[in-house]
C-alpha positions in Angstrom: -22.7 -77.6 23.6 -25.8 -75.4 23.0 -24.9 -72.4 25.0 -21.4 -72.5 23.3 -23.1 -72.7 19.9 -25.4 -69.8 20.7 -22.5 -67.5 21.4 -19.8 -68.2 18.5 -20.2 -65.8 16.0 -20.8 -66.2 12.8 -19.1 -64.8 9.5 -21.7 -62.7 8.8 -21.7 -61.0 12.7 -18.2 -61.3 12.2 -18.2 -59.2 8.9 -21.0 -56.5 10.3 -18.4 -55.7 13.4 -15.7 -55.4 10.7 -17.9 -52.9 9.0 -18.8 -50.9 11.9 -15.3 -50.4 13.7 -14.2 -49.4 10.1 -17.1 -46.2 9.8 -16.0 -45.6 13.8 -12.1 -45.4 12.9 -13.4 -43.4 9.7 -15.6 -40.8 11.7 -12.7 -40.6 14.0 -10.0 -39.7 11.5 -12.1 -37.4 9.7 -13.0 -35.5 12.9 -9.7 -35.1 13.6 -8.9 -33.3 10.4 -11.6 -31.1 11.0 -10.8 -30.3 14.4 -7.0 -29.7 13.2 -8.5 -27.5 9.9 -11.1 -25.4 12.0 -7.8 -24.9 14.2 -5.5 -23.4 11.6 -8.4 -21.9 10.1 -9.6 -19.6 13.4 -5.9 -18.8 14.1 -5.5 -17.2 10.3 -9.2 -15.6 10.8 -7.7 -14.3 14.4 -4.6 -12.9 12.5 -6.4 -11.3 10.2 -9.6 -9.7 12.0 -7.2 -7.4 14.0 -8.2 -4.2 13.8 -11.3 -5.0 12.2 -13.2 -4.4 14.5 -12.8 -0.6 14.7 -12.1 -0.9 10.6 -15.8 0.1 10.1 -15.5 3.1 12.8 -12.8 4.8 10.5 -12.9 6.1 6.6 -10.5 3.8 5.2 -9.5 4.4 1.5 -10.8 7.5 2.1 -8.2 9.6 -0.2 -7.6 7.7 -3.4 -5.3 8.7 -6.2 -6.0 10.0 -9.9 -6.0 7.5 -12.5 -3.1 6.3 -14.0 -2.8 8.9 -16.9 -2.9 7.5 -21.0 0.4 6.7 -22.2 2.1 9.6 -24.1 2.4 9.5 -27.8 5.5 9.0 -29.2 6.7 11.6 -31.6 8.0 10.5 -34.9 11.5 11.8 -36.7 9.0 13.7 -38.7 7.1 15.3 -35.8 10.7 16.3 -34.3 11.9 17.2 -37.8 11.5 21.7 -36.2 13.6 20.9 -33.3 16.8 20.7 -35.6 16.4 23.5 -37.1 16.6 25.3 -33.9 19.5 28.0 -34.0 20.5 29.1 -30.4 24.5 29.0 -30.9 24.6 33.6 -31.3 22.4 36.3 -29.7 21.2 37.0 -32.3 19.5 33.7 -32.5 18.4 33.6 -28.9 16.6 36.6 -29.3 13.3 35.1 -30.9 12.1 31.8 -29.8 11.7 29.5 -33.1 8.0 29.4 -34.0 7.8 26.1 -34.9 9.4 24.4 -32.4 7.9 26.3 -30.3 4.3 25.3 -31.3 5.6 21.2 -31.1 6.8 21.8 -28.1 2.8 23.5 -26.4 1.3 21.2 -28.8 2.6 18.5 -27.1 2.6 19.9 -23.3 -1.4 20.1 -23.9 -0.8 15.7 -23.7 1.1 16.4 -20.3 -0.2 15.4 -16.8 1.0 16.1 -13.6 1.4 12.7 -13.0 3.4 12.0 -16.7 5.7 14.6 -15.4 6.6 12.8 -12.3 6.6 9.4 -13.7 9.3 11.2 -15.9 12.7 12.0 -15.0 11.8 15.8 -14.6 14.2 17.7 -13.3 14.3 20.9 -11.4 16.0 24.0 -12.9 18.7 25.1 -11.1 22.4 27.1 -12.1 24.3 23.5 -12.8 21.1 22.3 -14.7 21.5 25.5 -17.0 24.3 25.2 -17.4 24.5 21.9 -18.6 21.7 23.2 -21.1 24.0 26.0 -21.8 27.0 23.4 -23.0 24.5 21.4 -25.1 20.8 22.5 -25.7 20.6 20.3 -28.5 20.5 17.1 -26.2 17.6 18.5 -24.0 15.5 19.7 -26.3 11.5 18.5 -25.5 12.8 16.8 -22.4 10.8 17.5 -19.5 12.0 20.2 -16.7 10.3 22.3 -13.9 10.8 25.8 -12.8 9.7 27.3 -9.1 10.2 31.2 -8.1 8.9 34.1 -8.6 7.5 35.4 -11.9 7.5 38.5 -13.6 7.1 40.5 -17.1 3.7 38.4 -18.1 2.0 39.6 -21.2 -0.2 38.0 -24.0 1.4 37.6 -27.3 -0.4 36.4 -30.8 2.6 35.2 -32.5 2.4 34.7 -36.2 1.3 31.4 -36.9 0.5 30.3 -33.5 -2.9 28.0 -32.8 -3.7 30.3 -30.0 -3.3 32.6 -28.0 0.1 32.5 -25.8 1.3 34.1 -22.3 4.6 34.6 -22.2 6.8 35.3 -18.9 10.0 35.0 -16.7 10.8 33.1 -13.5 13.6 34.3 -11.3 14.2 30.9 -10.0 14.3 30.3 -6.0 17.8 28.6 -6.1 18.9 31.6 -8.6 19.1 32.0 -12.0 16.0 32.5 -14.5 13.7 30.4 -16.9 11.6 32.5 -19.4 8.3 30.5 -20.7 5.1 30.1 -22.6 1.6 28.9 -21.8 -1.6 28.6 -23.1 -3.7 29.2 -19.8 -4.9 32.4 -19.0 -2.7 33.3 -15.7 -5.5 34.6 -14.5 -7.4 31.3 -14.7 -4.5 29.9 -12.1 -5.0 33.0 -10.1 -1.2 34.0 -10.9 -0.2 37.4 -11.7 3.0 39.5 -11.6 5.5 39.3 -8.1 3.4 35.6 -7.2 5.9 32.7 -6.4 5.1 29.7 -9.2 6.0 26.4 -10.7 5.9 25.5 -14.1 6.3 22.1 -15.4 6.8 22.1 -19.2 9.5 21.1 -22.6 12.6 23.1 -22.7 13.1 24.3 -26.6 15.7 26.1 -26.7 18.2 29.1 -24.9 16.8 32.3 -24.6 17.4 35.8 -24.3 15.3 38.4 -22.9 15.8 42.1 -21.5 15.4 42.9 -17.8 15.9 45.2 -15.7 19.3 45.4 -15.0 20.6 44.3 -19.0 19.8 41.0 -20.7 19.5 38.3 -19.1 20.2 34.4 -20.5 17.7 31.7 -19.6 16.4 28.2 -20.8 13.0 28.8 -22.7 10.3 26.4 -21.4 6.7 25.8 -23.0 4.2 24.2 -20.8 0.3 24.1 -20.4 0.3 26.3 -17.5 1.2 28.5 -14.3 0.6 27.1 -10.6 0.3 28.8 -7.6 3.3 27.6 -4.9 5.2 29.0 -2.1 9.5 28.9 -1.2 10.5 26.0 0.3 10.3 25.9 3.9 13.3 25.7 5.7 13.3 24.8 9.4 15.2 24.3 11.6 14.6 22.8 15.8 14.0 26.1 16.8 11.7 27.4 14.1 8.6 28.5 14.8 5.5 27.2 13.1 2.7 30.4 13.4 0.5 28.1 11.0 0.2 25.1 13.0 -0.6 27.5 16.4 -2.9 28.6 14.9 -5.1 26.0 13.8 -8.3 25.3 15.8 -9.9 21.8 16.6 -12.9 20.3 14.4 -16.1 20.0 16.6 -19.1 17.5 15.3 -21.3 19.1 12.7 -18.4 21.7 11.8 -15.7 19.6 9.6 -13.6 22.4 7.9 -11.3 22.3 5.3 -7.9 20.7 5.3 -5.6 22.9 6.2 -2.4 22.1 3.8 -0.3 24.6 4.2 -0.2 24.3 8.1 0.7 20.3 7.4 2.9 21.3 5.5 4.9 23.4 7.7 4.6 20.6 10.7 6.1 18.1 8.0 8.5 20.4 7.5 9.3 20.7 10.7 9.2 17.1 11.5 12.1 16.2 9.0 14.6 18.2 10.4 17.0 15.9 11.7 18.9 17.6 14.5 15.4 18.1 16.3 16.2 18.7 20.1 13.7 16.3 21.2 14.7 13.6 23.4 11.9 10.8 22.2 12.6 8.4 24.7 11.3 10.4 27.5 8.4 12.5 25.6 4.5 10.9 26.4 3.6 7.8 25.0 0.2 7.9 23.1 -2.4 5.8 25.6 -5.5 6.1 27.0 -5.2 9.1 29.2 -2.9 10.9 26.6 -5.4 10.9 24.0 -8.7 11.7 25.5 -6.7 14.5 26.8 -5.9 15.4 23.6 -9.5 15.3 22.3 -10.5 17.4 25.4 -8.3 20.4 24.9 -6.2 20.0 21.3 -4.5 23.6 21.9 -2.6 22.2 24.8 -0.7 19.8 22.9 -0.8 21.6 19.5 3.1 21.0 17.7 4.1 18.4 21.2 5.9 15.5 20.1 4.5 11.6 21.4 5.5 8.0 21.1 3.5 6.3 19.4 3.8 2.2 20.9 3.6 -0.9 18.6 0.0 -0.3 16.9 -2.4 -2.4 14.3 -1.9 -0.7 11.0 -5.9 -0.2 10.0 -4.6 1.6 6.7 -1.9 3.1 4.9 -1.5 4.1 1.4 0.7 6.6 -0.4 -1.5 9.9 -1.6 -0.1 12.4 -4.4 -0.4 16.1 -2.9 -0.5 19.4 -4.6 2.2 21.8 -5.1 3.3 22.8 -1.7 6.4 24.8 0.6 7.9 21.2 1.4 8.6 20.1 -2.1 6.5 16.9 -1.6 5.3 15.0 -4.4 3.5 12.0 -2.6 3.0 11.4 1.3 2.1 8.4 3.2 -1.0 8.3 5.0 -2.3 5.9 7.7 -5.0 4.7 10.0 -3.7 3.2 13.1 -5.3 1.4 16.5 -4.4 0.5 19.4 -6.5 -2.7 21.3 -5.0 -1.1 24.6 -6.8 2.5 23.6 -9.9 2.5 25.6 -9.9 6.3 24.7 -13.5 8.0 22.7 -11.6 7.9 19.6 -11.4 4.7 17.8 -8.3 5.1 16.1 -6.0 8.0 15.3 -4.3 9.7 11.6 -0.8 9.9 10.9 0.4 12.4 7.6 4.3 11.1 7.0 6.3 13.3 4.7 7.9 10.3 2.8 6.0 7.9 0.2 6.5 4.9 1.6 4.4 2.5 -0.2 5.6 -0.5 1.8 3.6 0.8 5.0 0.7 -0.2 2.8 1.2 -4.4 3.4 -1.0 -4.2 6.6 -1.8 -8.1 6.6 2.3 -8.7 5.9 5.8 -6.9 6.8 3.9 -3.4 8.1 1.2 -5.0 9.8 2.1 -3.4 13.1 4.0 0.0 13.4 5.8 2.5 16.0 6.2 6.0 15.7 7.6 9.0 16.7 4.5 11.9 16.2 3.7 15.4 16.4 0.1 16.4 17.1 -1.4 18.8 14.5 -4.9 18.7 15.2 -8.8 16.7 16.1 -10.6 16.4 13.2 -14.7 15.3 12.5 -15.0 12.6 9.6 -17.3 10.4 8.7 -17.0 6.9 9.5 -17.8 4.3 6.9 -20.8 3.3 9.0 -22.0 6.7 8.3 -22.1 8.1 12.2 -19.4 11.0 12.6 -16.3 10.7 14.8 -13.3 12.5 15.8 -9.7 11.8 16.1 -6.2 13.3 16.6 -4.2 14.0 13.7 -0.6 13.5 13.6 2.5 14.3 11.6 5.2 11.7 12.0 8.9 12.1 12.2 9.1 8.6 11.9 6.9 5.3 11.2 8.3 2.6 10.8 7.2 -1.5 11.0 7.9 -3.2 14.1 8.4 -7.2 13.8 7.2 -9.2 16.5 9.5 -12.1 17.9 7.7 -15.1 16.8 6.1 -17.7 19.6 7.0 -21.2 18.3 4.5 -22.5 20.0 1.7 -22.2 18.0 3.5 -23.4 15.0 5.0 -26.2 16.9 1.5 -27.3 17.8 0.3 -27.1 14.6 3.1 -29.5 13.4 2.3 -31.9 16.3 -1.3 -32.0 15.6 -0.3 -32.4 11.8 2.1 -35.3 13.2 -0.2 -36.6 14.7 -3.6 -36.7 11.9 -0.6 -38.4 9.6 -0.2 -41.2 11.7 -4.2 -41.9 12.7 -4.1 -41.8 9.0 -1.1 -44.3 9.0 -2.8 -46.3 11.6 -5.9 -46.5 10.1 -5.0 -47.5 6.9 -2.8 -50.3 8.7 -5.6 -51.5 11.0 -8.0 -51.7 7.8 -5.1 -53.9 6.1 -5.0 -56.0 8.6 -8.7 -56.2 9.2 -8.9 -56.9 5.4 -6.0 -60.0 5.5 -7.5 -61.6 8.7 -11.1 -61.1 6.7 -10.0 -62.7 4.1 -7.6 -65.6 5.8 -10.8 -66.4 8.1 -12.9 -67.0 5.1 -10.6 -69.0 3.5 -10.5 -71.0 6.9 -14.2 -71.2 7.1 -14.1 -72.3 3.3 -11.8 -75.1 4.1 -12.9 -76.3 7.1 -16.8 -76.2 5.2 -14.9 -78.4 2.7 -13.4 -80.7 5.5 -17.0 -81.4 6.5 -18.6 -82.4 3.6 -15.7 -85.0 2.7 -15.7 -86.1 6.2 -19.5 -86.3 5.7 -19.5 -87.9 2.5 -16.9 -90.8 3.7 -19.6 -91.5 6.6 -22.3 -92.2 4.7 -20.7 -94.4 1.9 -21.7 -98.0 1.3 -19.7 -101.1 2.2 -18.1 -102.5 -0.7 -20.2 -105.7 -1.5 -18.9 -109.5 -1.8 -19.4 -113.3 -1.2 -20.3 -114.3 2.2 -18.0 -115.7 4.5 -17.7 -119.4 3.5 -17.0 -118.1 0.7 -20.5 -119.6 -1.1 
């Protein structure tokens, strides 16, 4: 009886081992949520350090943009109040500009930006454009337009009443026709002077009519802040040739020239003709070899198109350019790597004649991207660690975002471990009722049976009832 006494346990053993298979289940649980978070959390970090680690070898957001612009002011009845009493119905009326209008119209201009002009619908002058001014100036008046060509007859004028002093000139346009205008800049401040192909961004005012050389000549009046150098627009075609791009040279370290625009410009031209000749399936395929042979001898492959394979997107963002021979407003320029590039540059630069703005979602839709290049030179920058690198330059025909097919795998396993951590959770919180219910029904037996004891105890040691003996004296 004494060994069995020695090892039944008693409620308060019983209670501590309660306690301590709880914290075990507890600690066990809670390690398997952390394993499962720590999990998902190194698969996200996995997804998104790709490319990062040659993202400090490369100048990202190395070109940013101008700041937005103010908002224009908007011009009250009163402000407008000169434009309708512009008269340009006779010749005789289109033969002066009206001063008043005319000092709204390069009052206002001076509040113009390139950027307000291409956030607005400006249009480009051409012979249906005039003509639609022609059937109905009165519509257009102090609406944005822009002129390109070449420009001719410039002379200063100090018109009565003017604010200062004004340049006045024709453009023969470059898809034909002619816009005469005024400005405020000097042209000789924008380098511009008499036979030099232009663009003017500015207010039409009114129809105009001016003497040339071979009898008057009719043309849409525009006022505008000032003259800008351009070029014609390029036109190629497959067999073009590109003496810009040929000759360009290779950057070597410690000599970083300038950009060379207008030779990008002509190998963007060149890379959106359509009808190019080139079979892409069969031309080189950027790798290791291909580009460390590039940076070896850049002449060799100067204007030869590659594939480019499915590639980590580093950076892309759409850049606003100058006036150039394309007619681009805004290209798309990117950073791209390749973990299969063992080559001595870490990454290579891609110039695409489009803005594409949805290249820029590198953690999303465009995190990886193909392409279809043309090499248009090496280059030296400066890394964002501060040591100097080189790497090819492209222009691309094409880039384009390439979506992976999914492995379910990963996501399947995720569920089943999320499965899984749900019912431990379930489990636990059903052993711990149960712990709890047998807890408390053994108490309540221990309680019972401790009552059972005492009355039993009590009835033992209770006293005869006393009485007479038993003759009953």
């Amino acid at each position: 009886m004494a060994s069995k006494s020695k090892n039944r346990i008693t409620l308060a053993e019983a209670e501590a081992m309660s306690r301590r298979d709880k914290r075990k289940i507890i600690i066990m649980s809670v390690g398997a949520v952390v394993i499962l978070g720590a999990f998902l959390y190194a698969k996200l970090a996995e997804k998104n350090k790709i490319g990062d680690d040659v993202g400090s070898e490369v100048p990202i957001a190395a070109q940013e943009d101008q700041p937005v612009p103010a908002s224009l002011r908007k011009l009250s009845e009163e402000d407008r109040a000169p434009l309708a009493k512009v008269r340009d119905d006779t010749e005789e009326s289109r033969a002066l500009p009206y001063g008043p209008a005319v000092q709204l119209a390069l009052d206002y201009s001076n509040f113009w930006t390139p950027q307000h002009y291409d956030e607005s619908p400006t249009r480009d002058l051409t012979p249906s454009v005039i003509a639609e001014l022609d059937a109905d100036s009165d519509a257009f008046r102090l609406l944005p337009f822009r002129a390109r060509g070449v420009v001719g007859g410039l002379r200063e004028r100090n018109r009565e009443g003017a604010s200062y002093a004004e340049y006045h000139g024709q453009i023969e346009l470059e898809d034909g026709g002619w816009a005469a205008f005024i400005v405020v800049t000097p042209p000789e401040s924008s380098k511009v002077a008499n036979g030099d192909f232009v663009m003017l961004e500015g207010l039409f005012v009114q129809r105009y009519r001016f003497e040339g050389d071979a009898g008057w000549i009719e043309a849409p009046l525009i006022c505008g802040k000032n003259l800008v150098r351009s070029a014609p627009r390029t036109t190629m075609t497959a067999d073009s040739p590109t003496p810009l791009v040929d000759a360009l040279t290779d950057d070597r370290v410690g000599e970083i020239g300038e950009r060379p625009w207008a030779a990008e410009f002509e190998l963007m031209a060149k890379a959106k003709v359509e009808d190019d000749g080139i079979d892409w399936a069969t031309v080189p395929e950027l790798n290791t070899e291909t580009i460390n042979a590039i940076l070896a001898d850049g002449d060799a492959f100067r204007g030869k198109p590659f594939r480019m394979p499915v590639s980590i997107n580093l950076d892309t963002r759409s850049l606003r350019v100058d006036e150039n021979s394309s007619r681009l407003d805004r290209i798309t320029e990117s950073w791209i790597a390749n973990q299969s590039w063992k080559s001595a540059s870490p990454a290579i630069k891609i110039s695409l004649p489009e803005d594409r703005p949805e290249l820029g979602d590198r953690y999303g839709e465009a995190r990886y991207l193909e392409a279809e290049l043309i090499f248009l030179r090496t280059f030296v920058f400066e890394s964002e660690s501060g040591s100097p690198g080189r790497a090819p330059w492209f222009v691309a025909r094409k880039l384009e975002p390439f979506q992976p097919v999914p492995d379910p795998w990963p996501q399947r396993l995720m569920w089943g471990m999320m499965g899984i951590t749900s019912l431990l959770v379930i489990l636990i919180w059903a052993l711990l009722r149960r712990d709890k219910a047998q807890s408390e029904r053994l108490q309540a037996d221990l309680v019972r049976r401790r009552r059972a004891r005492r009355e039993r105890s009590a009835a033992g040691t209770t006293p005869a009832p006393s009485g007479g003996d038993a003759t009953g004296g």
